[in-house]
C-alpha positions as CSV (number, residue, x, y, z in Angstrom):
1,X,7.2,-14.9,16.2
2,X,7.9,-11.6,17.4
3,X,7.4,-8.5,15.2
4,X,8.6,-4.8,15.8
5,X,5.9,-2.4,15.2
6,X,7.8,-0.5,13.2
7,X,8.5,-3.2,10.6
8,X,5.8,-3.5,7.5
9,X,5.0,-6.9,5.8
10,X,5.2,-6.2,2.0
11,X,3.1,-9.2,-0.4
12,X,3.4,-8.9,-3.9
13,X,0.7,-11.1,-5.8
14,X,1.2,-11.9,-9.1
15,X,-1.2,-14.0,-11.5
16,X,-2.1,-14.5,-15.4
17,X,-5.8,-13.9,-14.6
18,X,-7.4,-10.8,-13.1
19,X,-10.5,-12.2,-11.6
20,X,-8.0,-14.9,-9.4
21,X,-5.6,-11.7,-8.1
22,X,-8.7,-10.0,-7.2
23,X,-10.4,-12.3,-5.2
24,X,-7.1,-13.3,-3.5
25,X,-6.4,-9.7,-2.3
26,X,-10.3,-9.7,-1.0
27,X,-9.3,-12.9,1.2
28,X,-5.8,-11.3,2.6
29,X,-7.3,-8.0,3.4
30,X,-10.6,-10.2,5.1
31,X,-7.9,-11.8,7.2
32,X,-5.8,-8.5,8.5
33,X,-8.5,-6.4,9.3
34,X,-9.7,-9.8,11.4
35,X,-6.4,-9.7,13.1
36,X,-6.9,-5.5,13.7
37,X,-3.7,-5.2,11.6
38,X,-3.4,-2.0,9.3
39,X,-3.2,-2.4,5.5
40,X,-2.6,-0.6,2.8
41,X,-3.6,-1.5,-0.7
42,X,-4.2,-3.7,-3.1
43,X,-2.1,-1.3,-5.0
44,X,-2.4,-2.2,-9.0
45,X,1.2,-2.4,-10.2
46,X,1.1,-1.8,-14.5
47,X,0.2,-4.7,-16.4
48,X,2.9,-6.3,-18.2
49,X,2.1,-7.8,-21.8
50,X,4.1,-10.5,-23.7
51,X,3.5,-10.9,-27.5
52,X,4.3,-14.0,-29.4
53,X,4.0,-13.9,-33.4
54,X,4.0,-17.1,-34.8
55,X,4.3,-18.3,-38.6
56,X,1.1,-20.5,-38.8
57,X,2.9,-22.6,-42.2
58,X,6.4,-23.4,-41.6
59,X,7.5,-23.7,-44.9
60,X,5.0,-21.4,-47.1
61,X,3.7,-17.9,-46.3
62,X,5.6,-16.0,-44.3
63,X,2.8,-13.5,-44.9
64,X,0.2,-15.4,-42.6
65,X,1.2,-15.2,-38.8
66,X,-1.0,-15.9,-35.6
67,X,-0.4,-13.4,-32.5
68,X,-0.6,-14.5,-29.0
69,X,-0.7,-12.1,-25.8
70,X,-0.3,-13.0,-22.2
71,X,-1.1,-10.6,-19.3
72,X,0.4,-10.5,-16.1
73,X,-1.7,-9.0,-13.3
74,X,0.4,-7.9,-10.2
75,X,-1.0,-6.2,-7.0
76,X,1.0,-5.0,-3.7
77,X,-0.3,-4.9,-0.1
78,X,1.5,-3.6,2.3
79,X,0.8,-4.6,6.4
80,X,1.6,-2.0,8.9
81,X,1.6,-3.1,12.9
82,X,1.0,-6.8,12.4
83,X,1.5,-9.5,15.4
84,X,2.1,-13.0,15.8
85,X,-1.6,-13.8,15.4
86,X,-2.0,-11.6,11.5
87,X,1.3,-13.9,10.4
88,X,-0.7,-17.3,11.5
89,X,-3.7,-16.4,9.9
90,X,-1.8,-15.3,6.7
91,X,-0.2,-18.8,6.9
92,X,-3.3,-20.6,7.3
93,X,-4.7,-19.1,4.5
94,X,-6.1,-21.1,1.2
95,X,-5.6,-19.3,-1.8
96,X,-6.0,-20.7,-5.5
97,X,-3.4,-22.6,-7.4
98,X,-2.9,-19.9,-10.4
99,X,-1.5,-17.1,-7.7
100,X,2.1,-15.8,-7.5
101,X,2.7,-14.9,-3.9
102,X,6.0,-13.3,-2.6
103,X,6.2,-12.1,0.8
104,X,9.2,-9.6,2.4
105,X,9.8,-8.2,6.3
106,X,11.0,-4.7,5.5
């Protein structure tokens, strides 16, 4: 696979826990500075928050509610002058089950 120099590699990484997102952006840069590709981030995009109230009786007191929050974690790297070899080491890569990955040729 063939790739013009002037085209980037854009990965988005997306996960519910920060620790996971972290350690998989340490892998992917570990494998592109291997290849002698250049890279640019991890980039922290803003964390997103979703809130769930919930009544904890459903027939009595409406007053008395539970509140639940769930983080999601995103990061961007962007891969400048990549070759055939930085795509099948990204490929061959293992990364954990509870990570979001989204990949674009720009």
């Amino acid at each position: 696979m063939a790739i013009d120099n002037n085209q980037k590699i854009r990965i988005k990484l997306q996960s519910y826990d920060s620790s996971l997102i972290t350690d998989s952006c340490n892998k992917i840069i570990e494998t592109i500075h291997q290849t002698q590709a250049i890279s640019v981030g991890p980039i922290p995009l803003p964390t997103k928050r979703k809130r769930y109230c919930v009544l904890r009786s459903p027939h009595v007191d409406k007053d008395s509610r539970e509140h639940f929050e769930v983080r999601y974690y995103k990061r961007v790297i962007d891969i400048h002058q990549s070759t055939s070899q930085t795509i099948d080491a990204l490929i061959q890569l293992n990364l954990p089950s509870g990570v979001d990955i989204e990949v674009k040729l720009t």
